[in-house]
C-alpha positions in Angstrom: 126.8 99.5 64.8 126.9 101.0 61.2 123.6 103.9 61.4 123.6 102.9 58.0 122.9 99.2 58.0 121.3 98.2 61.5 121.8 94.6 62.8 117.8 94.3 63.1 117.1 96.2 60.5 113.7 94.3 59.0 113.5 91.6 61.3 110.8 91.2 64.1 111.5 90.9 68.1 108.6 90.4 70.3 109.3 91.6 74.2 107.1 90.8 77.1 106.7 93.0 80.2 107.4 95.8 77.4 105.8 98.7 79.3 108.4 99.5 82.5 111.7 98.2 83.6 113.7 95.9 81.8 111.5 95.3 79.3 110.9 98.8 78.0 114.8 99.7 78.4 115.6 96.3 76.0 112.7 97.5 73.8 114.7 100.7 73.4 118.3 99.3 72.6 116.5 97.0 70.1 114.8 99.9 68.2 118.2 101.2 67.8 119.5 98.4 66.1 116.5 98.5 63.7 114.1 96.1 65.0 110.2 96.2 63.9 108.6 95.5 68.2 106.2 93.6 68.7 105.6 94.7 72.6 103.6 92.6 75.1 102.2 94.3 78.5 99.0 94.3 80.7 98.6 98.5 80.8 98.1 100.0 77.7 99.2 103.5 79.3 103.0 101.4 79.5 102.5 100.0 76.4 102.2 103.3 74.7 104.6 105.1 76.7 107.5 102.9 75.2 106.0 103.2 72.3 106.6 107.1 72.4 110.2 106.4 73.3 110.4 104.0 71.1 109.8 106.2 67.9 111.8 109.0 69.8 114.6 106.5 69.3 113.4 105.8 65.7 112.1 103.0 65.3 108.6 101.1 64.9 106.0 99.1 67.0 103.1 97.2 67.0 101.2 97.3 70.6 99.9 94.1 72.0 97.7 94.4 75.5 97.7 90.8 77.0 97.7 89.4 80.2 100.3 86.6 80.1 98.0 84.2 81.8 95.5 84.4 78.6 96.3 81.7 77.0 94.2 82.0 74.3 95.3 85.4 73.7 98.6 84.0 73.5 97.4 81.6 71.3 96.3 83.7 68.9 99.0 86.4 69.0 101.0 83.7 67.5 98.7 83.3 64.3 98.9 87.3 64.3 102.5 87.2 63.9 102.6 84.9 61.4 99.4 86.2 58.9 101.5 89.9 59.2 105.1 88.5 58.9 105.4 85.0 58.6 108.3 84.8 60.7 109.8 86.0 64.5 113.6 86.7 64.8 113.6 87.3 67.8 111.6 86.9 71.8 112.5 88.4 74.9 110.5 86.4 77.8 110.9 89.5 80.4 107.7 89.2 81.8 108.2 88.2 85.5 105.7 88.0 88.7 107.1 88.2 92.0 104.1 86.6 94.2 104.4 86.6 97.7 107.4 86.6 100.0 105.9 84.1 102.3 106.7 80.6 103.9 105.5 77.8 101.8 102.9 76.6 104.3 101.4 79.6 104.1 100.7 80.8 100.9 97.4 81.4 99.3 97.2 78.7 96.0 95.8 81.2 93.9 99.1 83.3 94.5 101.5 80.6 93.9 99.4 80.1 91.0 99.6 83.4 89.7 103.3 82.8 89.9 103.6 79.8 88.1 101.5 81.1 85.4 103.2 84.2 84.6 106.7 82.9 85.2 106.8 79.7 83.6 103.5 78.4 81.7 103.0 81.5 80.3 106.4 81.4 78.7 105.8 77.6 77.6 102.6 78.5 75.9 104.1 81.2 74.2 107.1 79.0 72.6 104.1 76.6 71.6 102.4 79.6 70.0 106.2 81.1 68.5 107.8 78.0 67.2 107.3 77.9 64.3 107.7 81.2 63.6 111.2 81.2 65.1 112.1 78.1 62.4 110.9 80.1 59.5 113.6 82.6 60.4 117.1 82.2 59.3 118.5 83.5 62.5 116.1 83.7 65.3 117.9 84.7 69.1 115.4 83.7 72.9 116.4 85.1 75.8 114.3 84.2 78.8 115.0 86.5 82.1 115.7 85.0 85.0 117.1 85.5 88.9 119.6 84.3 90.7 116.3 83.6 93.2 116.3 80.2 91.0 120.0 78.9 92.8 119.8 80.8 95.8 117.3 79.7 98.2 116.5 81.6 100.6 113.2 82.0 103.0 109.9 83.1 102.2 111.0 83.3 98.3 109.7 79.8 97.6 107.3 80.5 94.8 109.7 83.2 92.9 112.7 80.7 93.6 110.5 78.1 92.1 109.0 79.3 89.3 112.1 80.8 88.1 114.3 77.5 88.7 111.4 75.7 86.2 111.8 79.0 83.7 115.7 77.9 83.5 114.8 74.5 82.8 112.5 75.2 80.2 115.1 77.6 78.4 117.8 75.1 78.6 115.4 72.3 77.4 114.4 74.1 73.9 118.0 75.3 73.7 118.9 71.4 73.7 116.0 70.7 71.2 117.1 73.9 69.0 120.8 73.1 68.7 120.6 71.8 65.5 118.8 74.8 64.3 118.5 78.5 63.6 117.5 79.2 67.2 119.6 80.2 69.6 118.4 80.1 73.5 119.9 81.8 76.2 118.9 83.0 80.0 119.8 86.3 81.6 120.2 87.1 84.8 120.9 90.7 85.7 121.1 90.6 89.3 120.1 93.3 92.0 118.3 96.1 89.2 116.8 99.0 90.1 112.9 98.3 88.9 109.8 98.2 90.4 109.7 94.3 91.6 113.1 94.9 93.4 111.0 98.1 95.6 108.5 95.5 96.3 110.9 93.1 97.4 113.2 95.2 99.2 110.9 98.5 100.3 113.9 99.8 102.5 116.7 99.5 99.3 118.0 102.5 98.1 116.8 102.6 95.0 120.0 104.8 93.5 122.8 102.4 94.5 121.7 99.6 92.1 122.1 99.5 88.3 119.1 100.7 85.5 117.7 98.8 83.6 119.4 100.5 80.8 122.5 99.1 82.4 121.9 95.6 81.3 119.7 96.6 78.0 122.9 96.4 75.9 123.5 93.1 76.8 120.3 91.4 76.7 120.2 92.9 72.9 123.3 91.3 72.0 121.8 87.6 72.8 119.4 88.7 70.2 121.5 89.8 67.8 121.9 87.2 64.7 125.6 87.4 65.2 125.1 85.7 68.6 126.8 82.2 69.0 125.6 81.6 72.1 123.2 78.8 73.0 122.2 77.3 76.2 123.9 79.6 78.7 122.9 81.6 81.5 124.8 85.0 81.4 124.7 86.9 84.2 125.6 90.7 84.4 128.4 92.2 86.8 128.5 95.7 88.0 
């Protein structure tokens, strides 16, 4: 990467789940590459806190606190977008709820609601609310995050397993609509990380044998680099 000429440099990249984990650690590798953020999170503490690191690293954000299952908000941070820049270049859909690691019979609906809201319709309302915005750009990169929860089944995961096999359907399904586009649309799965959903799935894990987020940063940025070729794919890390 030349320090003088950035491959983001002027474009715009909108990340979910920007305040912790993955998200923040993409957020980061994108500002190096010259991205403007525009960084979605529930805690505006989180939010700000990348944003600190973020202009550590040198680069620039605008804040958005949303809860993903606002669609309205949603809704309107789309016409935000496009009355400040007219365009997107880029979305990372990192946002992710694990629900309840329970058998199917027994969970609550509201939980396996909560799932499927933040997991999937959430990132279905935001491509409504994005799409156009993606086409007015000449080289616009999604990368949804997904688990390897949505092949492997395995009990008690039902909801997460769920929600995240729909997530890989609806990324493939734009992909297939966007191939004759400027949009390229690609999953990632980055395995076993070290974040705070994989403590509350695995309490007992040590947390230091598993990779950082900032492990995998590097390649989620590269899906969402314009140079990126890639559409339709689920890439996977390995350790």
């Amino acid at each position: 990467m030349s320090d003088t000429n950035p491959p983001l440099e002027g474009r715009v990249v909108l990340v979910t789940g920007a305040s912790r984990g993955i998200g923040r650690a993409t957020a980061l590798e994108l500002a190096k590459y010259g991205a403007h953020l525009v960084l979605v999170a529930r805690t505006v503490g989180g939010l700000e806190e990348t944003d600190d690191e973020v202009r550590r690293a040198g680069g620039t954000a605008t804040l958005v606190p949303l809860d993903l299952t606002n669609f309205a908000g949603i809704d309107q941070l789309g016409a935000t977008i496009f009355e400040r820049w007219e365009r997107l270049d880029g979305f990372l859909g990192n946002a992710g709820e694990l629900g309840a690691l329970t058998p199917l019979p027994h969970l609550d609906p509201k939980l396996w609601q909560k799932s499927i809201d933040v997991n999937v319709t959430a990132n279905w309302r935001l491509l409504r609310s994005l799409d156009l915005l993606l086409r007015k750009s000449d080289a616009a990169r999604v990368v949804f995050i997904s688990s390897g929860a949505a092949r492997n089944f395995r009990p008690y995961w039902g909801s997460y397993s769920i929600a995240k096999a729909a997530l890989e359907a609806l990324a493939l399904t734009y992909a297939a609509e966007c191939a004759d586009t400027n949009i390229k649309v690609n999953l990632f799965n980055p395995g076993p990380i070290r974040t705070k959903m994989r403590a509350k799935a695995f309490p007992g894990e040590n947390p230091m044998s598993l990779p950082s987020p900032q492990d995998v940063a590097p390649l989620i940025t590269e899906l969402l680099l314009p140079s990126c070729t890639k559409n339709g794919e689920l890439v996977s890390f390995r350790r």
